[in-house]
mmJSON file of the N, C-alpha and C atoms, coordinates in Angstrom:
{"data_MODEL":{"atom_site":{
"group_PDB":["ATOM","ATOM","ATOM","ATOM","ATOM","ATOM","ATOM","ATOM","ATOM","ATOM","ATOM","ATOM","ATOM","ATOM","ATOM","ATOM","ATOM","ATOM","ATOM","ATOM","ATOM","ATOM","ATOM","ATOM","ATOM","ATOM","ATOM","ATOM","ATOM","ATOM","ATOM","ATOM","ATOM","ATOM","ATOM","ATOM","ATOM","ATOM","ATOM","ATOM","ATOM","ATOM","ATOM","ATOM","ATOM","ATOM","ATOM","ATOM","ATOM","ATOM","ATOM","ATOM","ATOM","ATOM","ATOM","ATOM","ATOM","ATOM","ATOM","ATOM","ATOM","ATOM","ATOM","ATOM","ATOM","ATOM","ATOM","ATOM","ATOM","ATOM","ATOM","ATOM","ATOM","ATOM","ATOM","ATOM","ATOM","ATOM","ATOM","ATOM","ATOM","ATOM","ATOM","ATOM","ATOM","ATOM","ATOM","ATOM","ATOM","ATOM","ATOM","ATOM","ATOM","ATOM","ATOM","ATOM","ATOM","ATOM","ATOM","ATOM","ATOM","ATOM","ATOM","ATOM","ATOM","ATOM","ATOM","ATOM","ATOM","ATOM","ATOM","ATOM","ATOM","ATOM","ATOM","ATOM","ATOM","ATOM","ATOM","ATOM","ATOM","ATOM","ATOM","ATOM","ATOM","ATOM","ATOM","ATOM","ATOM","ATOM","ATOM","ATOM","ATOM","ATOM","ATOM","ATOM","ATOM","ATOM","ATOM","ATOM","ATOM","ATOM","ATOM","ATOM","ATOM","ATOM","ATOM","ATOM","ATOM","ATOM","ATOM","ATOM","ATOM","ATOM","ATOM","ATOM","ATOM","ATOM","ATOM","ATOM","ATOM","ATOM","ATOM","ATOM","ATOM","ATOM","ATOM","ATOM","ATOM","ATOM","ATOM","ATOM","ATOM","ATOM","ATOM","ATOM","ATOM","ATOM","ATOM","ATOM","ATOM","ATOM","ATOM","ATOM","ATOM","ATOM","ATOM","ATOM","ATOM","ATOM","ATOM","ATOM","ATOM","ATOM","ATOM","ATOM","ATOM","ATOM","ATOM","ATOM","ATOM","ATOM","ATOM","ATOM","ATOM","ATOM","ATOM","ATOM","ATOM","ATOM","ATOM","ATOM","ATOM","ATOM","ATOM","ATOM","ATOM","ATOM","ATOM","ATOM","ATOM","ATOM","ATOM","ATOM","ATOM","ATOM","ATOM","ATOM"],
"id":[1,2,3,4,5,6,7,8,9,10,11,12,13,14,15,16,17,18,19,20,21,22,23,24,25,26,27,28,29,30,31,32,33,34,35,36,37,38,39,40,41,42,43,44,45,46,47,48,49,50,51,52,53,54,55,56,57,58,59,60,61,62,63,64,65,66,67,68,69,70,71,72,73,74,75,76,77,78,79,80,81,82,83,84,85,86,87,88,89,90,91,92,93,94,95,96,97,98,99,100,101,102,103,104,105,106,107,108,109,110,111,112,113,114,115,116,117,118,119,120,121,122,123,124,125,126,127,128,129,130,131,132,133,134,135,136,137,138,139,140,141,142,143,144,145,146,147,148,149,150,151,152,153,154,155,156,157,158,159,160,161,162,163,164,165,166,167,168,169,170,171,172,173,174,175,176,177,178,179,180,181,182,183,184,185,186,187,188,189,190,191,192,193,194,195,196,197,198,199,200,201,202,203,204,205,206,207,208,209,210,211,212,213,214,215,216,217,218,219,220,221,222,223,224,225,226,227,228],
"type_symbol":["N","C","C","N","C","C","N","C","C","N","C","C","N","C","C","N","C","C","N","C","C","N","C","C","N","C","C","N","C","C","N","C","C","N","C","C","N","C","C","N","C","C","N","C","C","N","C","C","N","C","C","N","C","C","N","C","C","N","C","C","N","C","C","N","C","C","N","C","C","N","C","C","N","C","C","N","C","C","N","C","C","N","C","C","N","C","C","N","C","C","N","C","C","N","C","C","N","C","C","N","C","C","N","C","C","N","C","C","N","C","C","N","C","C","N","C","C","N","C","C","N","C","C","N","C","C","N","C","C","N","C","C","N","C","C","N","C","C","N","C","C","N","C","C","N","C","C","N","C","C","N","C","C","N","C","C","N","C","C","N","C","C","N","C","C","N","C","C","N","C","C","N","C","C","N","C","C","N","C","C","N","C","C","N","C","C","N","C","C","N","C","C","N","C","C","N","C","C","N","C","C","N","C","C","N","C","C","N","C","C","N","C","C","N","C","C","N","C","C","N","C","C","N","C","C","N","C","C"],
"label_atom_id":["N","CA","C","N","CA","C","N","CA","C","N","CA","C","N","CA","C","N","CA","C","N","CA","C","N","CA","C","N","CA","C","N","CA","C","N","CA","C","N","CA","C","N","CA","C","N","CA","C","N","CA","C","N","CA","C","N","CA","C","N","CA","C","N","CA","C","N","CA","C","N","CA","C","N","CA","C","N","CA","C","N","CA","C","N","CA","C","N","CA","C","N","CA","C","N","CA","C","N","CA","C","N","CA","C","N","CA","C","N","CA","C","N","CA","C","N","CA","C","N","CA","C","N","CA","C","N","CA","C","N","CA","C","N","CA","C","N","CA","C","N","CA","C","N","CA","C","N","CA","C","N","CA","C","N","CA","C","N","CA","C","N","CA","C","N","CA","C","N","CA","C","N","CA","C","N","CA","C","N","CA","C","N","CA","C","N","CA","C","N","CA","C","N","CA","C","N","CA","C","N","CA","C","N","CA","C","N","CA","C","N","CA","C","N","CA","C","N","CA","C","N","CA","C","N","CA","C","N","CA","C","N","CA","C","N","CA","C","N","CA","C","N","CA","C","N","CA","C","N","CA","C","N","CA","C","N","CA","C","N","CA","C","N","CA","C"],
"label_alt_id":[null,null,null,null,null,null,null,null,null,null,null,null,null,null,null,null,null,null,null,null,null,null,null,null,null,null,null,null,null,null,null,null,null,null,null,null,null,null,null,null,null,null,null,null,null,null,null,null,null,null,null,null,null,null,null,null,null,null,null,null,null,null,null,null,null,null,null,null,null,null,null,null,null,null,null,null,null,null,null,null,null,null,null,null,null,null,null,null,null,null,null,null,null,null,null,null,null,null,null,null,null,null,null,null,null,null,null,null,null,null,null,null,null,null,null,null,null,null,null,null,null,null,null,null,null,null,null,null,null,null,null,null,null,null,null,null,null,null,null,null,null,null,null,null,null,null,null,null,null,null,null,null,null,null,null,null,null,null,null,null,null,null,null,null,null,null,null,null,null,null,null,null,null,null,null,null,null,null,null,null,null,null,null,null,null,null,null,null,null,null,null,null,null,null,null,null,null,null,null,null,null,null,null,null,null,null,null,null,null,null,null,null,null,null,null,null,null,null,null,null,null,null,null,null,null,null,null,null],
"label_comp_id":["UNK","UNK","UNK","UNK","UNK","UNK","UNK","UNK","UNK","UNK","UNK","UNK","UNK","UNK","UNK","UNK","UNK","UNK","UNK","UNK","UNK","UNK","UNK","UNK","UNK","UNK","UNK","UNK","UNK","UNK","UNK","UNK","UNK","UNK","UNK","UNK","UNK","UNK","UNK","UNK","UNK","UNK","UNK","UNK","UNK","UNK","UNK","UNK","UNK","UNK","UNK","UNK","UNK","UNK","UNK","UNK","UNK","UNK","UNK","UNK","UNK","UNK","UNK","UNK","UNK","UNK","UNK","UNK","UNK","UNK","UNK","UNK","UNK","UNK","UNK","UNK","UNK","UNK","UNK","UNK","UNK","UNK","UNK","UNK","UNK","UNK","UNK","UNK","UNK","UNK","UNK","UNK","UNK","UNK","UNK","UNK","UNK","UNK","UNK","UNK","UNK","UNK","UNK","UNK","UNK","UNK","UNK","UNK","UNK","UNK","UNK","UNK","UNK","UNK","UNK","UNK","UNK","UNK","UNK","UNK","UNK","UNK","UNK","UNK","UNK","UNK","UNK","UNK","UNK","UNK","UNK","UNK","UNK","UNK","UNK","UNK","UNK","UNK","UNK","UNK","UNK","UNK","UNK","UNK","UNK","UNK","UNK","UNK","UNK","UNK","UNK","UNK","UNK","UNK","UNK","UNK","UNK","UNK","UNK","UNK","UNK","UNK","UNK","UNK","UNK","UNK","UNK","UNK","UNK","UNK","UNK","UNK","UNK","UNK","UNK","UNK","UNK","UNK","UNK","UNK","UNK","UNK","UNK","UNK","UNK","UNK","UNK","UNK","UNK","UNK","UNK","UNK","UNK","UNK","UNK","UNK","UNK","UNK","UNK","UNK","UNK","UNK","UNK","UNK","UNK","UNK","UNK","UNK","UNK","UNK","UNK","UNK","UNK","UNK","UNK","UNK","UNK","UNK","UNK","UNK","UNK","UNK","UNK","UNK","UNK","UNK","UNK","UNK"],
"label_asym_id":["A","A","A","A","A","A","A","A","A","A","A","A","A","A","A","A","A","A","A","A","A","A","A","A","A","A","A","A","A","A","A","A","A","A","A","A","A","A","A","A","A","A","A","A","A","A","A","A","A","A","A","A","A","A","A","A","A","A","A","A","A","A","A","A","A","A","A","A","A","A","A","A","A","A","A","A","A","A","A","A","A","A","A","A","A","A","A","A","A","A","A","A","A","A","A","A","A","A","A","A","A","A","A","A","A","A","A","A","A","A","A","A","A","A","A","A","A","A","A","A","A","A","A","A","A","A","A","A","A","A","A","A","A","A","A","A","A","A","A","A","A","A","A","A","A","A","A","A","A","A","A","A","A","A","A","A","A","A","A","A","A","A","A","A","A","A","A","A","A","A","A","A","A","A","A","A","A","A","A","A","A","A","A","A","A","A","A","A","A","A","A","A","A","A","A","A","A","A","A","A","A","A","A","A","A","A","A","A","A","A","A","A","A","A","A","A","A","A","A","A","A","A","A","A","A","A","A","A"],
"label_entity_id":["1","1","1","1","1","1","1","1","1","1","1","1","1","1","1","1","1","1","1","1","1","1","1","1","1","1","1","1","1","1","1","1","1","1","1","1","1","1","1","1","1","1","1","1","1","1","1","1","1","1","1","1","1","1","1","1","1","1","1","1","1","1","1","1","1","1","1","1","1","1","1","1","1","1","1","1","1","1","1","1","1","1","1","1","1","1","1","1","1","1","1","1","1","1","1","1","1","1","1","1","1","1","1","1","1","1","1","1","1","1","1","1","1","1","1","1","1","1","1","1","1","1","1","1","1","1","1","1","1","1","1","1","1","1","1","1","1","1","1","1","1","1","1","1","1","1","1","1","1","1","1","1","1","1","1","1","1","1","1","1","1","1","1","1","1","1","1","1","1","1","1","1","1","1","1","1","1","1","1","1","1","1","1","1","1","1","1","1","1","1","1","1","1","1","1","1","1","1","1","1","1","1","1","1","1","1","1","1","1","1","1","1","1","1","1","1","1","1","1","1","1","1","1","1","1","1","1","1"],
"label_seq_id":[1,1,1,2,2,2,3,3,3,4,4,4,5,5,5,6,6,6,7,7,7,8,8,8,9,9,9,10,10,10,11,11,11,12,12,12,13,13,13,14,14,14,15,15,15,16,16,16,17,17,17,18,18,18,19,19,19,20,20,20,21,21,21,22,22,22,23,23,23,24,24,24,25,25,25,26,26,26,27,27,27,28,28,28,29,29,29,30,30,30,31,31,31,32,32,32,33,33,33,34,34,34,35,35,35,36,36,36,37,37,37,38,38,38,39,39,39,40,40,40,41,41,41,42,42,42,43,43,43,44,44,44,45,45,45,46,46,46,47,47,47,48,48,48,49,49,49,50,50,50,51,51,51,52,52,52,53,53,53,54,54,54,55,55,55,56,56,56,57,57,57,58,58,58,59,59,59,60,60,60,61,61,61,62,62,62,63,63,63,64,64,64,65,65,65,66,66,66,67,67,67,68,68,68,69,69,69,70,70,70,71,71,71,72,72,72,73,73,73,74,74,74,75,75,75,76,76,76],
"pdbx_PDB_ins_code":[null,null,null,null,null,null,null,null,null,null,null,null,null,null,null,null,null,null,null,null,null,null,null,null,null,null,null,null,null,null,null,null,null,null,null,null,null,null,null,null,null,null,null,null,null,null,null,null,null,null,null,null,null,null,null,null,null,null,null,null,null,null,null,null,null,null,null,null,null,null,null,null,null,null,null,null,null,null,null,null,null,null,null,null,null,null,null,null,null,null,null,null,null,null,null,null,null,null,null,null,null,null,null,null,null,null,null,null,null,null,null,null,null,null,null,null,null,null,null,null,null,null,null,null,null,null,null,null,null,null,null,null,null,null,null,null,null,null,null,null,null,null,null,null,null,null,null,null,null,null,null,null,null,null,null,null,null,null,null,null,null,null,null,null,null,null,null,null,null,null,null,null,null,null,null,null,null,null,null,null,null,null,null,null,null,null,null,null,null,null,null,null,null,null,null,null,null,null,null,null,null,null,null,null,null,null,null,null,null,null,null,null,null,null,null,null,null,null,null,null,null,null,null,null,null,null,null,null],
"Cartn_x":[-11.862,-12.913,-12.409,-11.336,-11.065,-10.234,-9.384,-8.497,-9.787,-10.737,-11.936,-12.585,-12.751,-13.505,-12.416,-11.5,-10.127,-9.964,-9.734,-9.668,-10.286,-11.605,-13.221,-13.092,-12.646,-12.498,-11.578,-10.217,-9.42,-9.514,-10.1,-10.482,-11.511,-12.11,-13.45,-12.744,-12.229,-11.674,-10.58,-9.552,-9.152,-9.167,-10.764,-10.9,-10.777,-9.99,-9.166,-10.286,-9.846,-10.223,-9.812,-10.868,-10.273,-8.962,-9.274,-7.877,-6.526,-6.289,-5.075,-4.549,-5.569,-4.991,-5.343,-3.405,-3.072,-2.235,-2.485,-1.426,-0.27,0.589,1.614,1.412,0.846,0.877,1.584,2.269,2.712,1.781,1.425,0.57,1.362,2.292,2.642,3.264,4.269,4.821,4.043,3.15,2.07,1.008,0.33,-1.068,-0.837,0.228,0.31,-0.295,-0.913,-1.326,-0.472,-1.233,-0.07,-0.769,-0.274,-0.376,-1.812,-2.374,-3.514,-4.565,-4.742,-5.368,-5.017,-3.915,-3.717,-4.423,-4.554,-5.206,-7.024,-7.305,-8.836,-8.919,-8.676,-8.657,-8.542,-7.684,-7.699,-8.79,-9.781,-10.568,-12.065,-11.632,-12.694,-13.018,-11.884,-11.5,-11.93,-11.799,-11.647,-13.444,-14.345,-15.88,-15.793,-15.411,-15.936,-15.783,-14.261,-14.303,-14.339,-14.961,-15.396,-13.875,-12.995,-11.628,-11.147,-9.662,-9.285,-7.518,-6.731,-5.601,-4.97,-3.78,-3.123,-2.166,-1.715,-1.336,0.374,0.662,2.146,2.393,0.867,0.448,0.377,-0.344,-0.131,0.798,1.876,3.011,4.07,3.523,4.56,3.87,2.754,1.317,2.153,2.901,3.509,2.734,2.267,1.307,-0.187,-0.884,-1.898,-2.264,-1.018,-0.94,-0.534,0.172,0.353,-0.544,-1.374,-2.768,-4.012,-4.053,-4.684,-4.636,-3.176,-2.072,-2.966,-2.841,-3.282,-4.556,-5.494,-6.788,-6.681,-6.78,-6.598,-6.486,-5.319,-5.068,-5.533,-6.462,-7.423,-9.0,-9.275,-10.227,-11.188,-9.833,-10.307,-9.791],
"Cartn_y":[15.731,14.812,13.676,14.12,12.847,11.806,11.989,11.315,10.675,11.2,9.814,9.225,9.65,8.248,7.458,8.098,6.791,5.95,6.269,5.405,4.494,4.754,4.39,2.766,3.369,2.476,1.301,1.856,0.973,-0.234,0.501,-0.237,-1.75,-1.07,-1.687,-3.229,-2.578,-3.791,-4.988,-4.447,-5.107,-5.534,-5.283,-6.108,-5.697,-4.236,-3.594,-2.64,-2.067,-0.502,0.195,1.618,2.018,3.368,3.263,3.74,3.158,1.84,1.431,2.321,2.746,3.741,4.951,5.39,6.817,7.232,8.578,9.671,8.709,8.393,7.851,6.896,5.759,4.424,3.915,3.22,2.698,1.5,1.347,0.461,-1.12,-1.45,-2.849,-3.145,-2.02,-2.441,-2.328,-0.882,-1.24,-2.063,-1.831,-2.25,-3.932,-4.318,-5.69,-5.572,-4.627,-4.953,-5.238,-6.218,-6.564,-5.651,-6.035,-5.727,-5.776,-6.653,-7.04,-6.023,-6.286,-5.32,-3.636,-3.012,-1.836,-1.273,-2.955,-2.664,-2.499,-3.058,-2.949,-2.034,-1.441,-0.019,0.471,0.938,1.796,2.261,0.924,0.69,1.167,1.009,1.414,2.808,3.613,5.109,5.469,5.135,5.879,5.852,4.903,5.039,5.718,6.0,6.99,8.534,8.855,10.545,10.396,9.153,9.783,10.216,9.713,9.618,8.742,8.994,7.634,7.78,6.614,6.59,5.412,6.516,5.324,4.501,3.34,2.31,3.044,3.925,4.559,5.231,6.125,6.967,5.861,4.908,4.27,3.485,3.223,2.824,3.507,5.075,5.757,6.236,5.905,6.144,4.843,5.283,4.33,4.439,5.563,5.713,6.437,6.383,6.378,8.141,8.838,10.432,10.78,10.122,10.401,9.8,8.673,8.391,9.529,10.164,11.642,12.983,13.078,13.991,14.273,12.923,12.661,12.997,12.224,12.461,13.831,14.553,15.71,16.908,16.564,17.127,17.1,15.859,15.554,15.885,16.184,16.289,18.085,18.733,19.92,20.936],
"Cartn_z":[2.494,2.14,1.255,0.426,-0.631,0.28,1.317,2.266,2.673,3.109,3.954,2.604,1.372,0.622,0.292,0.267,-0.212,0.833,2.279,3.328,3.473,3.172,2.867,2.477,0.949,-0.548,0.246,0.533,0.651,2.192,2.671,4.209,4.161,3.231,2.961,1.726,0.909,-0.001,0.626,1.874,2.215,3.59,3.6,5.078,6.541,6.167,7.734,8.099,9.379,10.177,9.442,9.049,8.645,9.467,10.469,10.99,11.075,10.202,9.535,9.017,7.981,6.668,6.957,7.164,6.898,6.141,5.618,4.856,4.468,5.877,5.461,5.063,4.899,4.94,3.351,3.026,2.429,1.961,0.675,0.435,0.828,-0.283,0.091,1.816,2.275,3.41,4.636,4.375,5.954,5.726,4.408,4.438,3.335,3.208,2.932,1.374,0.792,-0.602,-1.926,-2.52,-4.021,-4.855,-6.253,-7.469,-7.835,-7.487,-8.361,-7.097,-5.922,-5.005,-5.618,-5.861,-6.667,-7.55,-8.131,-9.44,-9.263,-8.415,-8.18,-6.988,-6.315,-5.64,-6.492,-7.544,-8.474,-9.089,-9.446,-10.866,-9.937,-8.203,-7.394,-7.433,-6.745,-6.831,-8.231,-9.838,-10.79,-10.761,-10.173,-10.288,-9.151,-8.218,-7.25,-7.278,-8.357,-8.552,-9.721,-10.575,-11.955,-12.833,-12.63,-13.413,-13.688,-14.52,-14.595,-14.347,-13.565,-13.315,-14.662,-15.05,-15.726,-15.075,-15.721,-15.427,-14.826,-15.77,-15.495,-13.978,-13.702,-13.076,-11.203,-11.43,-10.423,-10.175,-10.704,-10.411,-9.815,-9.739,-8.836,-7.848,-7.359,-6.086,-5.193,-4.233,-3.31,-1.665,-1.708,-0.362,-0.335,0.553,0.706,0.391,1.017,0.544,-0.594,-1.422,-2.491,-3.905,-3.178,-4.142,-3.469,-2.491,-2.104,-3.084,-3.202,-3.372,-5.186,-5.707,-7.381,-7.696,-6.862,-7.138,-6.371,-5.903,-5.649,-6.82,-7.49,-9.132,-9.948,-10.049,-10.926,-10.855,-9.808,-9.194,-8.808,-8.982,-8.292,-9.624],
"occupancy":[1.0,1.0,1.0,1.0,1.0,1.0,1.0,1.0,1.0,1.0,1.0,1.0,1.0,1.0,1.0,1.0,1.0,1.0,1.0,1.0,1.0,1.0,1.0,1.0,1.0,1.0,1.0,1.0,1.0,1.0,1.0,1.0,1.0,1.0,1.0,1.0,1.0,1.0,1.0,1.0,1.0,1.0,1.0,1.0,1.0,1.0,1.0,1.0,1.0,1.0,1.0,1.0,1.0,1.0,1.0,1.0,1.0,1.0,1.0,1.0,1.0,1.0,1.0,1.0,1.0,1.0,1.0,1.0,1.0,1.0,1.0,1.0,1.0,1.0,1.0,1.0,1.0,1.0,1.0,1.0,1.0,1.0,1.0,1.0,1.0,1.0,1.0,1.0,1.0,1.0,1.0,1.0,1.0,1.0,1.0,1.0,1.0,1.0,1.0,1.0,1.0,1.0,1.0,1.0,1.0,1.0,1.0,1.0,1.0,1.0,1.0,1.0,1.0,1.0,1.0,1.0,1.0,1.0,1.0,1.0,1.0,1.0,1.0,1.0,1.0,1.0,1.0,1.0,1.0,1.0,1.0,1.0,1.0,1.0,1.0,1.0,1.0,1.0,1.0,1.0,1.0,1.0,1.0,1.0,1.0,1.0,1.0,1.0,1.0,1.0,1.0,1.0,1.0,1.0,1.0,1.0,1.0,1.0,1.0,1.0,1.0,1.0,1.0,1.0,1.0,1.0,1.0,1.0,1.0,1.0,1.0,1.0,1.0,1.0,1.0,1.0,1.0,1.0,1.0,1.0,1.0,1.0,1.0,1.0,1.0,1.0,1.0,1.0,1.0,1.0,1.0,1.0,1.0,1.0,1.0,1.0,1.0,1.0,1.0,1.0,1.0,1.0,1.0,1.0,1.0,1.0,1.0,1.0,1.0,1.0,1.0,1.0,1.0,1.0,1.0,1.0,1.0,1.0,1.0,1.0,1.0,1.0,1.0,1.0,1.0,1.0,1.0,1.0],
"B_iso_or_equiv":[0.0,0.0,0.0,0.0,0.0,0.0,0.0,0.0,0.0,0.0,0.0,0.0,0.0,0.0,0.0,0.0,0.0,0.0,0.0,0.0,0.0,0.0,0.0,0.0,0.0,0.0,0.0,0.0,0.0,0.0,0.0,0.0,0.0,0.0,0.0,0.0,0.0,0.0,0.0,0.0,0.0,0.0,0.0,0.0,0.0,0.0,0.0,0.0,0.0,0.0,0.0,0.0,0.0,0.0,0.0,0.0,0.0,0.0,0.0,0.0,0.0,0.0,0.0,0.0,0.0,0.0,0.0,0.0,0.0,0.0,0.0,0.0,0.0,0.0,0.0,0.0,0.0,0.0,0.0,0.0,0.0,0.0,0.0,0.0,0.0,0.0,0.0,0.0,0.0,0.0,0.0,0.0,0.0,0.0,0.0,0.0,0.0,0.0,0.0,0.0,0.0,0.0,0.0,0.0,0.0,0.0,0.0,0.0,0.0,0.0,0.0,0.0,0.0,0.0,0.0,0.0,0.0,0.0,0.0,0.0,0.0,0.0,0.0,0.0,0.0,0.0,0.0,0.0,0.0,0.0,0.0,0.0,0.0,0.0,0.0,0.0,0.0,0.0,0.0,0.0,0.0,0.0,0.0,0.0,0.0,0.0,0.0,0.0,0.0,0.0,0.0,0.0,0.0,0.0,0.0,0.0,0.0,0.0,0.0,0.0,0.0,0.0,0.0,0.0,0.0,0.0,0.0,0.0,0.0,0.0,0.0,0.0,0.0,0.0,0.0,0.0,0.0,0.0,0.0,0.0,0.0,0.0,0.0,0.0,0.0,0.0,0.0,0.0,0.0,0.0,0.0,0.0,0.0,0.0,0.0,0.0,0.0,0.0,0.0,0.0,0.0,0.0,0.0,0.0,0.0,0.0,0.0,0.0,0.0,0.0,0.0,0.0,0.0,0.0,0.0,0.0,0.0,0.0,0.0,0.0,0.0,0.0,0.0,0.0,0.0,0.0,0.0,0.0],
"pdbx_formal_charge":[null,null,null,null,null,null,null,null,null,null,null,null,null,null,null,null,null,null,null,null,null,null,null,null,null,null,null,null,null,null,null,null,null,null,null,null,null,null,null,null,null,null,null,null,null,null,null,null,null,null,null,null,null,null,null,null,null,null,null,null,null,null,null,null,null,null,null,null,null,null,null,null,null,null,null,null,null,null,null,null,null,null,null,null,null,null,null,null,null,null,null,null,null,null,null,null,null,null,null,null,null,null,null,null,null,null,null,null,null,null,null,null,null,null,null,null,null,null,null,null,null,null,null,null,null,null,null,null,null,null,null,null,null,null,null,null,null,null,null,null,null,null,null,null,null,null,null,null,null,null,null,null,null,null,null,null,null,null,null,null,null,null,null,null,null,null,null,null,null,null,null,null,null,null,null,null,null,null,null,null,null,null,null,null,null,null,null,null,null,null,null,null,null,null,null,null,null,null,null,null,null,null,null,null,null,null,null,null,null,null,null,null,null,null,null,null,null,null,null,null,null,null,null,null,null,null,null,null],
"auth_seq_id":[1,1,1,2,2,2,3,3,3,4,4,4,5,5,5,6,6,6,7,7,7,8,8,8,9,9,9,10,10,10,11,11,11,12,12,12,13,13,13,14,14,14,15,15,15,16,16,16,17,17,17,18,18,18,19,19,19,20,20,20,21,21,21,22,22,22,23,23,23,24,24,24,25,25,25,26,26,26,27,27,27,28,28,28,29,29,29,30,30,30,31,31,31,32,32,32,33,33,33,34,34,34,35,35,35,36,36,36,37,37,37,38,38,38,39,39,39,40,40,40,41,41,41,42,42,42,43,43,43,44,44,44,45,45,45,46,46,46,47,47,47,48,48,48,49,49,49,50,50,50,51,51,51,52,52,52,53,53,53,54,54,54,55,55,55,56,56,56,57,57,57,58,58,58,59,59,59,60,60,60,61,61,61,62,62,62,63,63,63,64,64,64,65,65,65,66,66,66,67,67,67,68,68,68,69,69,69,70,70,70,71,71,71,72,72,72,73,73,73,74,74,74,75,75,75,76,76,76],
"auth_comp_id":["UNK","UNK","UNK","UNK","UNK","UNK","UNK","UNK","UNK","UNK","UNK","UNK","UNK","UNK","UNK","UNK","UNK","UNK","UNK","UNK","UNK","UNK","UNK","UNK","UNK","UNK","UNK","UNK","UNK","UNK","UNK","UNK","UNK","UNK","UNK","UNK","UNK","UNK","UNK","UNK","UNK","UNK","UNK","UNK","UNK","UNK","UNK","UNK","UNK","UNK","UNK","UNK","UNK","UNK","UNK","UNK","UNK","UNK","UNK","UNK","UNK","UNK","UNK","UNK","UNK","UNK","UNK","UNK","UNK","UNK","UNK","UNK","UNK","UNK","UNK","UNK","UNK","UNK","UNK","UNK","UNK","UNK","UNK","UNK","UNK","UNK","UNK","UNK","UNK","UNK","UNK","UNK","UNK","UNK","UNK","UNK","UNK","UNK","UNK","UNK","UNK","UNK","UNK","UNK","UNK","UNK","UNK","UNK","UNK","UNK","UNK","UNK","UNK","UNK","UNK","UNK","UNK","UNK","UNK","UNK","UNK","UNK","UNK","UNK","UNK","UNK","UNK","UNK","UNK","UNK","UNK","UNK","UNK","UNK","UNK","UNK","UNK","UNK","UNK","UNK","UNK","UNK","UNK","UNK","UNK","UNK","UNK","UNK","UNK","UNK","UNK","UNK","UNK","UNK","UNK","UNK","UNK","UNK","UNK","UNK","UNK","UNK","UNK","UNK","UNK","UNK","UNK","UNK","UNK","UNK","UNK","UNK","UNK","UNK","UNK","UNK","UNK","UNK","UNK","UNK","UNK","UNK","UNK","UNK","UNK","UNK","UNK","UNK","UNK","UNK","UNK","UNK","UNK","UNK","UNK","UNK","UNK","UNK","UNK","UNK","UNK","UNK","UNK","UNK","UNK","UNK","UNK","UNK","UNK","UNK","UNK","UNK","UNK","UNK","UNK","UNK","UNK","UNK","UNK","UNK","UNK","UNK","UNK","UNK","UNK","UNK","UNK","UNK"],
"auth_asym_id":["A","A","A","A","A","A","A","A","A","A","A","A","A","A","A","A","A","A","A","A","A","A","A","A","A","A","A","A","A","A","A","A","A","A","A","A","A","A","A","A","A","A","A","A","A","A","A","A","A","A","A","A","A","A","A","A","A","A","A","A","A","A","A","A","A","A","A","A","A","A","A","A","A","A","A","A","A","A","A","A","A","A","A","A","A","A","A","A","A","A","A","A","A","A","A","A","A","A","A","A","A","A","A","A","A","A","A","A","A","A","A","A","A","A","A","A","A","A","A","A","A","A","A","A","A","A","A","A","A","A","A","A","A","A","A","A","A","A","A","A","A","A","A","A","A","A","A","A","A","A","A","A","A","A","A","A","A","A","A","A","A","A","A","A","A","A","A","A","A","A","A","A","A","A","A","A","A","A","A","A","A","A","A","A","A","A","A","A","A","A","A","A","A","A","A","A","A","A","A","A","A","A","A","A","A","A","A","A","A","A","A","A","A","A","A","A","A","A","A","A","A","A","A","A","A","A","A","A"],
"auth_atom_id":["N","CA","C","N","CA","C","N","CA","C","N","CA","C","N","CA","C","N","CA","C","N","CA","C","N","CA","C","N","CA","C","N","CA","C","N","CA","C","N","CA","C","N","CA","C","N","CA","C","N","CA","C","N","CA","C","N","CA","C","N","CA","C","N","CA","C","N","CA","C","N","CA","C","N","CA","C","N","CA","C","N","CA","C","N","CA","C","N","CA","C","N","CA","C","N","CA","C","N","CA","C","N","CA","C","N","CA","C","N","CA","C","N","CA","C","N","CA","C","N","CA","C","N","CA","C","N","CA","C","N","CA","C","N","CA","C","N","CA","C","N","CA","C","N","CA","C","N","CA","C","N","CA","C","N","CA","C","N","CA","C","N","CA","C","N","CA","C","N","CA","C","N","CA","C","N","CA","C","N","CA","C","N","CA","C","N","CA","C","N","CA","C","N","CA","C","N","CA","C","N","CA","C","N","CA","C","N","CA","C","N","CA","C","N","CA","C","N","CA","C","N","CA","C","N","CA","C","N","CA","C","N","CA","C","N","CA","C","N","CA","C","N","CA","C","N","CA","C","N","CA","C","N","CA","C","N","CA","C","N","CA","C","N","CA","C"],
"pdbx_PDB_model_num":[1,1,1,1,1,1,1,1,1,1,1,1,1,1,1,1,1,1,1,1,1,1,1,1,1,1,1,1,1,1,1,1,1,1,1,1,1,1,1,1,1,1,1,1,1,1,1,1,1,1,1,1,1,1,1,1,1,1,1,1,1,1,1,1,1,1,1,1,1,1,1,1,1,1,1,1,1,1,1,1,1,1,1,1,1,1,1,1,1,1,1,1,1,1,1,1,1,1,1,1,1,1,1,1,1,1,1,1,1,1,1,1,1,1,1,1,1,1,1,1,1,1,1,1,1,1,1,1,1,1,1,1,1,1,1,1,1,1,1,1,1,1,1,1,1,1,1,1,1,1,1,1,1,1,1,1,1,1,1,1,1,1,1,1,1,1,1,1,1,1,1,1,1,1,1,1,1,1,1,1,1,1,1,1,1,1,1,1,1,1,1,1,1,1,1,1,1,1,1,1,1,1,1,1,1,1,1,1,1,1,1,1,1,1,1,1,1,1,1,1,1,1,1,1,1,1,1,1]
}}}
């Protein structure tokens, strides 16, 4: 369930299908996102499971499964 609101989140903010975004996807190299898009997906996700990602924390979230993978840990 958390893989479809993240897909959700991120599909929706940048415009795509959301069957762009998968597991694997690499944020900057498949799905084209910068820094500042990171930063507001982030700030999206932390109102949707009610947490919060630090700044350190998303700097090593390089794919779409491994920002799953986190909120996952945090979450359950």
């Amino acid at each position: 369930m958390i893989f479809e609101k993240v897909r959700k989140v991120i599909a929706e903010h940048l415009g795509i299908n959301e069957a762009e975004v998968q597991l694997d996807s690499k944020f900057q190299e498949d799905l084209g996102v910068d820094s500042l898009d990171i930063f507001e997906i982030a700030m999206e996700l932390e109102e949707e499971f009610d947490l919060e990602i630090s700044n350190e924390d998303l700097e090593g979230i390089k794919t779409i499964g491994n920002l799953v993978d986190y909120i996952s840990s945090k979450v359950e």
